[in-house]
PDB file of N, CA, C and O in Angstrom:
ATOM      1  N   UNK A   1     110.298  72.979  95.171  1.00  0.00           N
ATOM      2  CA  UNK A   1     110.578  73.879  96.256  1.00  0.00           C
ATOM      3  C   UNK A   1     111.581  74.933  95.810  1.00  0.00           C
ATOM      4  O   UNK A   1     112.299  74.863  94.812  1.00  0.00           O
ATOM      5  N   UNK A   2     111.524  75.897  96.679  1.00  0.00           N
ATOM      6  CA  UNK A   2     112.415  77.337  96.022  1.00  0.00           C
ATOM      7  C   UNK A   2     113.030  77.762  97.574  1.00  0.00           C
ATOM      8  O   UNK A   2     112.985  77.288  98.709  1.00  0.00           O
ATOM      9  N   UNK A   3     113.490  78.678  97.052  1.00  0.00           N
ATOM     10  CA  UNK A   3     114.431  79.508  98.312  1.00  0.00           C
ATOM     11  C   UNK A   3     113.737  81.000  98.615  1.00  0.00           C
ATOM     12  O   UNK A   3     113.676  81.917  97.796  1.00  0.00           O
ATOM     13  N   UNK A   4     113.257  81.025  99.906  1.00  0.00           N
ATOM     14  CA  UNK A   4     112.443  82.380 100.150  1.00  0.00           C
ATOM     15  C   UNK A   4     113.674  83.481  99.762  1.00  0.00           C
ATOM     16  O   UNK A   4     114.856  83.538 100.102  1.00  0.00           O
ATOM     17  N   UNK A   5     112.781  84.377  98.839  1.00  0.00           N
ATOM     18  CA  UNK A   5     114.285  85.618  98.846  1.00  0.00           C
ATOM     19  C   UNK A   5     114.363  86.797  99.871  1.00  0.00           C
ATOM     20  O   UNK A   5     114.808  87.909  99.586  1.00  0.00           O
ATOM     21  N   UNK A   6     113.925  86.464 100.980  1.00  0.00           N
ATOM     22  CA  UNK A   6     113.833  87.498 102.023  1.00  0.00           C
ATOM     23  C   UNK A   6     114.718  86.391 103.617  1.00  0.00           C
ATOM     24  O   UNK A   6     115.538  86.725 104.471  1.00  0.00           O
ATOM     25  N   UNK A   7     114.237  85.509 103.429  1.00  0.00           N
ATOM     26  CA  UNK A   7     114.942  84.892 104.507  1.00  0.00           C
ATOM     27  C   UNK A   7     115.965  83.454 104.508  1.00  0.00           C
ATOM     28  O   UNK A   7     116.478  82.691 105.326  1.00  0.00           O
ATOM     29  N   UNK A   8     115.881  83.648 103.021  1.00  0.00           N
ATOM     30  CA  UNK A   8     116.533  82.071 102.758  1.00  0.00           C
ATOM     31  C   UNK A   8     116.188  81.025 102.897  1.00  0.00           C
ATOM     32  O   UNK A   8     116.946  80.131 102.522  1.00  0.00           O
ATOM     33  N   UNK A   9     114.786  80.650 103.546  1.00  0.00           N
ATOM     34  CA  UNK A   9     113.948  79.517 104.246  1.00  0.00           C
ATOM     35  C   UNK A   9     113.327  78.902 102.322  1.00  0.00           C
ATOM     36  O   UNK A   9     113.087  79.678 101.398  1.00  0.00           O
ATOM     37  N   UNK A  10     113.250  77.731 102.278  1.00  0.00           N
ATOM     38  CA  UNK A  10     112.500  76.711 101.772  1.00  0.00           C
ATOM     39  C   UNK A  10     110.655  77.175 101.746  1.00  0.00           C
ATOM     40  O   UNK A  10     109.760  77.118 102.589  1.00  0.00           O
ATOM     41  N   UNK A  11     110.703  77.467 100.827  1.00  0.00           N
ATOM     42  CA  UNK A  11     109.031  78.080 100.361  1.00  0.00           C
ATOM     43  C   UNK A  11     108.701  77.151  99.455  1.00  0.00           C
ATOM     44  O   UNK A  11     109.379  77.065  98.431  1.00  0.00           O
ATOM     45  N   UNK A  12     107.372  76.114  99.718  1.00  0.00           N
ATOM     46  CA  UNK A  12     106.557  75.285  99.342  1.00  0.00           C
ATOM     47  C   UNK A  12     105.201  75.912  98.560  1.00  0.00           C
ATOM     48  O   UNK A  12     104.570  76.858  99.032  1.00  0.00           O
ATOM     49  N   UNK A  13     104.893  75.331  97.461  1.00  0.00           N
ATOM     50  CA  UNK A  13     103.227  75.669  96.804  1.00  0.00           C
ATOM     51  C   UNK A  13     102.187  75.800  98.128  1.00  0.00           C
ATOM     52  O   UNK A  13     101.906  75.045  99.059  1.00  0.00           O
ATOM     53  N   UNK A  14     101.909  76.689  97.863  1.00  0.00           N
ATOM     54  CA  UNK A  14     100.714  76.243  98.585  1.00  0.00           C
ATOM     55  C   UNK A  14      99.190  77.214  97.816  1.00  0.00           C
ATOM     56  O   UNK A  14      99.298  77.890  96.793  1.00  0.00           O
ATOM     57  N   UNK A  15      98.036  77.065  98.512  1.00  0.00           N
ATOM     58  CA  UNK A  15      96.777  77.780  98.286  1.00  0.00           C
ATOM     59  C   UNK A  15      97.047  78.704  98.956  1.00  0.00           C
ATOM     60  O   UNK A  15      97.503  78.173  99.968  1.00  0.00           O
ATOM     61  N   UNK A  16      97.094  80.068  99.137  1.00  0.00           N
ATOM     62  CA  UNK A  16      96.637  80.818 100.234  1.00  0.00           C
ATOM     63  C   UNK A  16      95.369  82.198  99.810  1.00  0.00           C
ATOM     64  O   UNK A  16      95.014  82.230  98.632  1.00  0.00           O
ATOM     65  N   UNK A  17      94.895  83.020 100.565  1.00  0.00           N
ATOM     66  CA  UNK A  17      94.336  83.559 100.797  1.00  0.00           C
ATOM     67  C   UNK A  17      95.226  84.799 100.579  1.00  0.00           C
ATOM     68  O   UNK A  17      96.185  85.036 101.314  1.00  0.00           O
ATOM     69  N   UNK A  18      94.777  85.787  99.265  1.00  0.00           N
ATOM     70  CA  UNK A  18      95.526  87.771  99.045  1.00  0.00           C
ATOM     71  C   UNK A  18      94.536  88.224  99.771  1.00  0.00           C
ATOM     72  O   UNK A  18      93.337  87.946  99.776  1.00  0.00           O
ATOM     73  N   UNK A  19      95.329  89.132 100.537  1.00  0.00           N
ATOM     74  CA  UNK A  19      94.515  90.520 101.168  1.00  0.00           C
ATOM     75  C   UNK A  19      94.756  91.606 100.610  1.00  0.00           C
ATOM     76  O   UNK A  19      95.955  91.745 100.370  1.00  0.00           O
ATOM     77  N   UNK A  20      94.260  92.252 100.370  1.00  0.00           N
ATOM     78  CA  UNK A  20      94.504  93.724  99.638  1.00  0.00           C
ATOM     79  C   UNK A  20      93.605  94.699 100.426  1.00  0.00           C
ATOM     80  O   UNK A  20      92.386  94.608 100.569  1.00  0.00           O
ATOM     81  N   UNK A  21      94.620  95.867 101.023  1.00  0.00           N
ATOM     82  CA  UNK A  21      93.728  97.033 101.296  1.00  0.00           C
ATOM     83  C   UNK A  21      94.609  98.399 101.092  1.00  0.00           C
ATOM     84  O   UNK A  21      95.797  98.555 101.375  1.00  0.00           O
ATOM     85  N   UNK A  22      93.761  99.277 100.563  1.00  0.00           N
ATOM     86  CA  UNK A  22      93.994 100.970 100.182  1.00  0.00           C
ATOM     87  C   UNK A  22      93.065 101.838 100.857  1.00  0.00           C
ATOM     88  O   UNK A  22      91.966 102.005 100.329  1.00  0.00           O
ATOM     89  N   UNK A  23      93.359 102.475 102.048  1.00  0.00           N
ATOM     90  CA  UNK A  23      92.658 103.165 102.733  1.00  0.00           C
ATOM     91  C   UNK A  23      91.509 102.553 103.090  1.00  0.00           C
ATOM     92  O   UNK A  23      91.520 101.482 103.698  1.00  0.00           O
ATOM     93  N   UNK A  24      90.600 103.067 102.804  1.00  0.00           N
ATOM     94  CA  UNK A  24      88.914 102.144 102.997  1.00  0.00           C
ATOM     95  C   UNK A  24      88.773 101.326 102.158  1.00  0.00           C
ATOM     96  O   UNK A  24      87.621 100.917 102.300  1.00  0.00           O
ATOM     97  N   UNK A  25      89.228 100.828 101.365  1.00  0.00           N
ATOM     98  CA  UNK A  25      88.906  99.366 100.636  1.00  0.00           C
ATOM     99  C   UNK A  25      90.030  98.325 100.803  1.00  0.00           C
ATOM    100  O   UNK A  25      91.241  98.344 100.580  1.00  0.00           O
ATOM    101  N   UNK A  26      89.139  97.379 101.298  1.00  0.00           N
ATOM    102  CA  UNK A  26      89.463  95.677 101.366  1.00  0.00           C
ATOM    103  C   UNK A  26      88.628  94.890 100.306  1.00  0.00           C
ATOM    104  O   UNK A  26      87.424  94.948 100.057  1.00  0.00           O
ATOM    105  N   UNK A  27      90.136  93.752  99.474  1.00  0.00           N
ATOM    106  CA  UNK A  27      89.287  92.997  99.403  1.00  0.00           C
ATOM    107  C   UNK A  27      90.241  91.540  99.455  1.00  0.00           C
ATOM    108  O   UNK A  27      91.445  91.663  99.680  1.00  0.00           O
ATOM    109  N   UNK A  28      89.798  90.507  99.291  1.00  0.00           N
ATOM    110  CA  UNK A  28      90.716  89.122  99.480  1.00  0.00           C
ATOM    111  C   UNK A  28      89.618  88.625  98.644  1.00  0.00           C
ATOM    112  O   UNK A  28      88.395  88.721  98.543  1.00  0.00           O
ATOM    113  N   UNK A  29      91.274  87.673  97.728  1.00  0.00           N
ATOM    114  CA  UNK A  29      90.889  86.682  96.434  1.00  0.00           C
ATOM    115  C   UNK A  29      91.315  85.068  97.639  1.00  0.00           C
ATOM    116  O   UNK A  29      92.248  85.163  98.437  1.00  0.00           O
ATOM    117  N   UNK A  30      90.604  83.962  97.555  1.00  0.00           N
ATOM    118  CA  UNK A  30      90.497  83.073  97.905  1.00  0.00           C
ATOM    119  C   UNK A  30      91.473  81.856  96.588  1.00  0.00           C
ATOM    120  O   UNK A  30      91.538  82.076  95.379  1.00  0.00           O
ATOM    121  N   UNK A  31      92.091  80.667  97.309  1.00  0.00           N
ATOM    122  CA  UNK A  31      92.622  79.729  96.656  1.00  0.00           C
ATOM    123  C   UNK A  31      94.042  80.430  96.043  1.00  0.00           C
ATOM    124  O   UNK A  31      94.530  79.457  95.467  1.00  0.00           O
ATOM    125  N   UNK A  32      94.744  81.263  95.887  1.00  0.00           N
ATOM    126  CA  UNK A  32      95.547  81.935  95.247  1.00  0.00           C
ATOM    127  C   UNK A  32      96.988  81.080  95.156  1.00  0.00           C
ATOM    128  O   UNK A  32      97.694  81.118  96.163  1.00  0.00           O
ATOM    129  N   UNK A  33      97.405  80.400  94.132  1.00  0.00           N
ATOM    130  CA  UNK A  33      98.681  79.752  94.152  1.00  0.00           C
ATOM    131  C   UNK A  33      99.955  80.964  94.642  1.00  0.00           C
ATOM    132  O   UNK A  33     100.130  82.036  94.062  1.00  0.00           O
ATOM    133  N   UNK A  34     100.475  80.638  95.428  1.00  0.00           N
ATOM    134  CA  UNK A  34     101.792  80.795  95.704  1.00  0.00           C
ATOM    135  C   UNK A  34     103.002  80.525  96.647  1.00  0.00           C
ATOM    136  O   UNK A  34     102.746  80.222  97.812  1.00  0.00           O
ATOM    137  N   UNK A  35     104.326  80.613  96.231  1.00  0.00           N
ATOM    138  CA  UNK A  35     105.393  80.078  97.338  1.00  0.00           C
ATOM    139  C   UNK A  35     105.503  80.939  98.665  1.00  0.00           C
ATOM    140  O   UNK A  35     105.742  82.142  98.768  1.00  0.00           O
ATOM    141  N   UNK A  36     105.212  79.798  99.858  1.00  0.00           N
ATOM    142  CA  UNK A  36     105.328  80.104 101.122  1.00  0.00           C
ATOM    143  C   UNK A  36     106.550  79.644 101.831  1.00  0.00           C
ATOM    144  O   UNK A  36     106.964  78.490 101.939  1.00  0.00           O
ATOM    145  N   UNK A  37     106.988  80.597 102.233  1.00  0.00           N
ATOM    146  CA  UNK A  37     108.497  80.128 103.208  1.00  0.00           C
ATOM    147  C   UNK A  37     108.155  79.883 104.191  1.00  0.00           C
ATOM    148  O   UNK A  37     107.493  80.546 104.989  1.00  0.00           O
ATOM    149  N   UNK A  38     108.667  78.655 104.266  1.00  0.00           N
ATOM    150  CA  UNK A  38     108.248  77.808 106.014  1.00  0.00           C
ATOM    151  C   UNK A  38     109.219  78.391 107.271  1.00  0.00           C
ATOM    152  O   UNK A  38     109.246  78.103 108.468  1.00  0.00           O
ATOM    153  N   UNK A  39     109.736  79.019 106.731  1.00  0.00           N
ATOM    154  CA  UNK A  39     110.452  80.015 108.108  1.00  0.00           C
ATOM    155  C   UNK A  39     110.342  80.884 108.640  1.00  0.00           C
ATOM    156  O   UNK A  39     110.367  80.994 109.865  1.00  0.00           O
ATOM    157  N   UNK A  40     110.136  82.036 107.551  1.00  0.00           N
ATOM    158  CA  UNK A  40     109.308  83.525 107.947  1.00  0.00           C
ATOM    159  C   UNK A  40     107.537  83.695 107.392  1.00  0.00           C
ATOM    160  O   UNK A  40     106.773  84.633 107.622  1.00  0.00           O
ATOM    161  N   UNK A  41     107.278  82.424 106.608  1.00  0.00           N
ATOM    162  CA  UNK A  41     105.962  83.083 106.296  1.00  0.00           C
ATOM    163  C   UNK A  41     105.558  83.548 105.044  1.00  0.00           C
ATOM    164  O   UNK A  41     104.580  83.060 104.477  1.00  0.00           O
ATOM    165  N   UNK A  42     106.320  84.576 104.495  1.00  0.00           N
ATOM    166  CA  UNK A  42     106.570  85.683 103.443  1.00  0.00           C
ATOM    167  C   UNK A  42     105.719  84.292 101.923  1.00  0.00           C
ATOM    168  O   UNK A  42     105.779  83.125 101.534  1.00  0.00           O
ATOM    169  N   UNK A  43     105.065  85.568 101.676  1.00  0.00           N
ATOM    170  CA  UNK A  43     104.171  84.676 100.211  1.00  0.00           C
ATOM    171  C   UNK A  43     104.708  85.734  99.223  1.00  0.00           C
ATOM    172  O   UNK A  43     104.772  86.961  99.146  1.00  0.00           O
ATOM    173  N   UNK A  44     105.225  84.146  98.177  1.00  0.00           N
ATOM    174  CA  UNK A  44     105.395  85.336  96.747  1.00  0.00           C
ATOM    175  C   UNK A  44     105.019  84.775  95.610  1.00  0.00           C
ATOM    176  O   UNK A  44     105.110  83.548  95.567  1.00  0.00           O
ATOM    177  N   UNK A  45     104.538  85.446  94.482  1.00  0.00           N
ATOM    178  CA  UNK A  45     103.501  85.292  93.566  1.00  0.00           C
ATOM    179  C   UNK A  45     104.458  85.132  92.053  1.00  0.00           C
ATOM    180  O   UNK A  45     105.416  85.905  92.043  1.00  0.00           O
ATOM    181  N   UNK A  46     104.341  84.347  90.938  1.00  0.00           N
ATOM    182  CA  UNK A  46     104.857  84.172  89.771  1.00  0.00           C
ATOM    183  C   UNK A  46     104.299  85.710  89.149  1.00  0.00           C
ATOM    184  O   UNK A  46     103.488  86.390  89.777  1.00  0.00           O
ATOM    185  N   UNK A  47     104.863  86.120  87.847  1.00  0.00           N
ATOM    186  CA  UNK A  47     104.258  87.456  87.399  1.00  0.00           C
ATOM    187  C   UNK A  47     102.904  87.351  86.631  1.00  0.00           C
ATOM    188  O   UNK A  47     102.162  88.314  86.443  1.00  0.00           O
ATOM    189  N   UNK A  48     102.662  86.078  86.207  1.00  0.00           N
ATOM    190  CA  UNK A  48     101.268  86.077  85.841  1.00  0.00           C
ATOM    191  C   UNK A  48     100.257  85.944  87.111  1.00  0.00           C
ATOM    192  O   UNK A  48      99.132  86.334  86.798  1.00  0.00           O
ATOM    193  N   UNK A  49     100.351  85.515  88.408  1.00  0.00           N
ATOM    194  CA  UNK A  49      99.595  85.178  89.529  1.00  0.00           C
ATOM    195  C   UNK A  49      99.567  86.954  89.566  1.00  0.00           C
ATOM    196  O   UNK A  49      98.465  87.311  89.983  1.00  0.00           O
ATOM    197  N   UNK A  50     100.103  87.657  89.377  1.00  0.00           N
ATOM    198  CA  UNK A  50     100.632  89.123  90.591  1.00  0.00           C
ATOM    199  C   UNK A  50      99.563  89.918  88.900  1.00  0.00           C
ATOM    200  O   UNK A  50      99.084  91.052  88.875  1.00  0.00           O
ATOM    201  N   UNK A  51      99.521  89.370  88.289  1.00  0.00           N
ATOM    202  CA  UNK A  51      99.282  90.503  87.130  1.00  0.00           C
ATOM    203  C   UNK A  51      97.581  89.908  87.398  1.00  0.00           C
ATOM    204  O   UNK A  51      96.900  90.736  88.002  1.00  0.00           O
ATOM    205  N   UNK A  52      97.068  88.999  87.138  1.00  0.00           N
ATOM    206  CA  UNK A  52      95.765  88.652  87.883  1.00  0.00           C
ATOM    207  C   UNK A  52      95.410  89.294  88.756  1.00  0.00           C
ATOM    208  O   UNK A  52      94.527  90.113  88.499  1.00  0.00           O
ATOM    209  N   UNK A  53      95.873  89.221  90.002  1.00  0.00           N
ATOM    210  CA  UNK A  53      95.617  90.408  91.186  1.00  0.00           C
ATOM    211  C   UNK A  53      95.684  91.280  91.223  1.00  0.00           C
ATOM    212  O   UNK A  53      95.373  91.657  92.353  1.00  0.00           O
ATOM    213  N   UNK A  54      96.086  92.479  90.263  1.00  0.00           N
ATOM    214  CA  UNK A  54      96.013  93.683  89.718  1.00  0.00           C
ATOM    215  C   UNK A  54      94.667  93.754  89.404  1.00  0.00           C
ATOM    216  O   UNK A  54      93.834  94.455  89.979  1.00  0.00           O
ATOM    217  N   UNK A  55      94.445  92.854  88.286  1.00  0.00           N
ATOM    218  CA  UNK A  55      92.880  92.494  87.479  1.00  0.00           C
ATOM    219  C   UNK A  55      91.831  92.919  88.717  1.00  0.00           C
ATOM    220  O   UNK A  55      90.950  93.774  88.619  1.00  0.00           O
ATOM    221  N   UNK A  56      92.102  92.207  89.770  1.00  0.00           N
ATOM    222  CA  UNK A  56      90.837  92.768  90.786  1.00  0.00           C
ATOM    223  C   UNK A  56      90.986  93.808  91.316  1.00  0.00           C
ATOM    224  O   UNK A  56      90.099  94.661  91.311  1.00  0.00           O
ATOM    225  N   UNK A  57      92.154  93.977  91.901  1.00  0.00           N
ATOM    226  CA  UNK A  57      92.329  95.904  92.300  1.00  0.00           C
ATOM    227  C   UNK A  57      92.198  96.924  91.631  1.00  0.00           C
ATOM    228  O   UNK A  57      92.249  98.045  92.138  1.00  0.00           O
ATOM    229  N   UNK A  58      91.918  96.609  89.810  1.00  0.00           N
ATOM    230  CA  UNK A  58      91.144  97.210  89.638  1.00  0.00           C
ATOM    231  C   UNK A  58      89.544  96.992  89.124  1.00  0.00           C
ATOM    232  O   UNK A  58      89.055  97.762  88.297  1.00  0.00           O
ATOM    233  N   UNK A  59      89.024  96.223  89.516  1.00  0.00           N
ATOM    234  CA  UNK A  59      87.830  95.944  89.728  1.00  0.00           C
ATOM    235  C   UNK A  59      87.222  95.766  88.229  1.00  0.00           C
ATOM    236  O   UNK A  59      86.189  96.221  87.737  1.00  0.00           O
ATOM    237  N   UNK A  60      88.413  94.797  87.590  1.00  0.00           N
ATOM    238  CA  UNK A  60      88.137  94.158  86.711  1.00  0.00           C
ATOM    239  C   UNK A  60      86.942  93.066  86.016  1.00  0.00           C
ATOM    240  O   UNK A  60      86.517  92.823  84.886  1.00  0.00           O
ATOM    241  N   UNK A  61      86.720  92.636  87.269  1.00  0.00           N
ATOM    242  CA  UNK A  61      85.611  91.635  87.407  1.00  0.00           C
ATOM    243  C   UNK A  61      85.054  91.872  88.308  1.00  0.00           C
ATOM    244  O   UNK A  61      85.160  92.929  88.930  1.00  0.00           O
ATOM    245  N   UNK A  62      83.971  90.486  88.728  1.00  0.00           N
ATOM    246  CA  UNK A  62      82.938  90.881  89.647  1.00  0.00           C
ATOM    247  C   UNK A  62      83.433  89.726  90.606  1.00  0.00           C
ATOM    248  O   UNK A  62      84.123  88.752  90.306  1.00  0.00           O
ATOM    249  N   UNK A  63      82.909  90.077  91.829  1.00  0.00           N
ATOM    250  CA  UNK A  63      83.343  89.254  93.189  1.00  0.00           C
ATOM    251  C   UNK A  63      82.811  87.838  93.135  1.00  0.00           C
ATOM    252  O   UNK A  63      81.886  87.726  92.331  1.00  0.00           O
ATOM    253  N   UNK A  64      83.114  86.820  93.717  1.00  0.00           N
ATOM    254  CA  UNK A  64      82.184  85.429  93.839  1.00  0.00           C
ATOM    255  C   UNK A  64      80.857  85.466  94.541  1.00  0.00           C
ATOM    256  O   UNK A  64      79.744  85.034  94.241  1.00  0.00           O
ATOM    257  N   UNK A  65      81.532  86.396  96.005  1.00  0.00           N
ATOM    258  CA  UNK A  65      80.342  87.431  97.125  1.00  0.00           C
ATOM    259  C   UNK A  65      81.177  87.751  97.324  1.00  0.00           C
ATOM    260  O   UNK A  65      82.350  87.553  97.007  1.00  0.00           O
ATOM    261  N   UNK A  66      80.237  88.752  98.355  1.00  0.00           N
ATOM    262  CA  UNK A  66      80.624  90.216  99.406  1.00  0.00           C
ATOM    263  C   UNK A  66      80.094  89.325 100.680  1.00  0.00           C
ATOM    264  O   UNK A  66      79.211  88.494 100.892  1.00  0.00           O
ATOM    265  N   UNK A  67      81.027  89.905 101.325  1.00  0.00           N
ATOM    266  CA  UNK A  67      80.833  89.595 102.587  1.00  0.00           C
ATOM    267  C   UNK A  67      81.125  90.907 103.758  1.00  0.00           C
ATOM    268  O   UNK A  67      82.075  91.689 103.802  1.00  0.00           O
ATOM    269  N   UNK A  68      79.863  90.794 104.699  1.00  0.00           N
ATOM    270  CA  UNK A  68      80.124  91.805 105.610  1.00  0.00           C
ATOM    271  C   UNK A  68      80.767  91.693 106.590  1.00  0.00           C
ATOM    272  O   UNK A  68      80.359  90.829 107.365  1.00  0.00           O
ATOM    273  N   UNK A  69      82.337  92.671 107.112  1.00  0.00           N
ATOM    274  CA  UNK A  69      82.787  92.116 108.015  1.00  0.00           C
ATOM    275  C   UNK A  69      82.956  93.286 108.931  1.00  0.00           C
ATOM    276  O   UNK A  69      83.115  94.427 108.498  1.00  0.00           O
ATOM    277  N   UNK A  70      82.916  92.949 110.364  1.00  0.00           N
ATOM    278  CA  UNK A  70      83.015  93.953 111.040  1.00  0.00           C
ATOM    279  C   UNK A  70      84.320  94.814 111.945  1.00  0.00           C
ATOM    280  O   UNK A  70      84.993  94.340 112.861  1.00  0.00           O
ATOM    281  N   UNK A  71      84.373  95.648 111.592  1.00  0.00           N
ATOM    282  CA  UNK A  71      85.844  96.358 111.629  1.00  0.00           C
ATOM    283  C   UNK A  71      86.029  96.927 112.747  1.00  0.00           C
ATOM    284  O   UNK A  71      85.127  97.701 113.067  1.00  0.00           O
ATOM    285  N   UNK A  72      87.343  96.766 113.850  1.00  0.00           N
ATOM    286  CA  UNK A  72      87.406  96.761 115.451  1.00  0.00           C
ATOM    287  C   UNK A  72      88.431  98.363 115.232  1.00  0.00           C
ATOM    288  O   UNK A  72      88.848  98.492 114.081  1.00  0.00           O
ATOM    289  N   UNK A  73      88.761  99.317 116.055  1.00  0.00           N
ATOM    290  CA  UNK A  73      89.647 100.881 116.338  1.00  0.00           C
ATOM    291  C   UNK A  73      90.103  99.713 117.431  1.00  0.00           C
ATOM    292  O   UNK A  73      89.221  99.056 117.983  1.00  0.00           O
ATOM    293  N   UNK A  74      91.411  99.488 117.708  1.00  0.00           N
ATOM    294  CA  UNK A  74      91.955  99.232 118.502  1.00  0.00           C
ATOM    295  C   UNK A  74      92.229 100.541 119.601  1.00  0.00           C
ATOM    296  O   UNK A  74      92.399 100.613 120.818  1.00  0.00           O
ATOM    297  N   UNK A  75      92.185 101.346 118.678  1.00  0.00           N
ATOM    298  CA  UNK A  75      93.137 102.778 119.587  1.00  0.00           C
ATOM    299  C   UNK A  75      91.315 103.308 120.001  1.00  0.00           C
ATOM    300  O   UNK A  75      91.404 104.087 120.950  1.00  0.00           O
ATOM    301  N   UNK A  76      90.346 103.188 119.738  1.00  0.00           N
ATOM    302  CA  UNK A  76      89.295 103.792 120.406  1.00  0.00           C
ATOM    303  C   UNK A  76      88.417 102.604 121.553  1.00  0.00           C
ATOM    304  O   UNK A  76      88.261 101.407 121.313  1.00  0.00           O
ATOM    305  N   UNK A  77      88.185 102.957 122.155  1.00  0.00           N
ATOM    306  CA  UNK A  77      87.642 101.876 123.397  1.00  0.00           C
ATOM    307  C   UNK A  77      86.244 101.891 123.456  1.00  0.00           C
ATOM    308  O   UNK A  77      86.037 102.486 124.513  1.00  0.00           O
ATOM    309  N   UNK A  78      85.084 101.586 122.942  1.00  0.00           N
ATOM    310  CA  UNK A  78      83.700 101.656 122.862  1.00  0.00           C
ATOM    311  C   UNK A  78      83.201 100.236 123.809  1.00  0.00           C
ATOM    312  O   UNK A  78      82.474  99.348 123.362  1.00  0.00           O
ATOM    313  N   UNK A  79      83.688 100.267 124.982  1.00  0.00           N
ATOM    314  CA  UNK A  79      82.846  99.821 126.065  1.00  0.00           C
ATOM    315  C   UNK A  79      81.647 100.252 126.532  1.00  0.00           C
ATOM    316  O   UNK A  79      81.120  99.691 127.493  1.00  0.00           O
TER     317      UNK A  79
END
């Protein structure tokens, strides 16, 4: 266990789920090791985990799949 450096809370291993988005592109890597602070939340990555995830932003490799997902305008109302 480690010490979150944003809130001081106790951050545990865990799996989680990267999201990454730049204007119109999304994408999320699945299983991703890193420390989660059980107080605020906040996920942070070792420098080899963070240099991997670069690897896909720039579209280093190829996806496992694509998946289609459908995207909501909160601020536009299409009732």
């Amino acid at each position: 266990m480690s010490k979150c450096v944003f809130c001081g809370g106790k951050a545990v291993s865990k799996k989680v789920t990267f999201v990454y988005e730049s204007e119109d592109r999304f994408f999320f890597v699945k299983h991703v090791p890193a420390a989660v602070c059980n107080k605020c939340g906040e996920k942070t990555y070792t420098p080899k985990v963070t240099e991997e995830l670069l690897k896909y932003a720039k579209e280093e490799s190829k996806p496992a799949k694509i998946a289609r997902v459908p995207v909501f305008n909160f601020a536009v109302k299409t009732l």
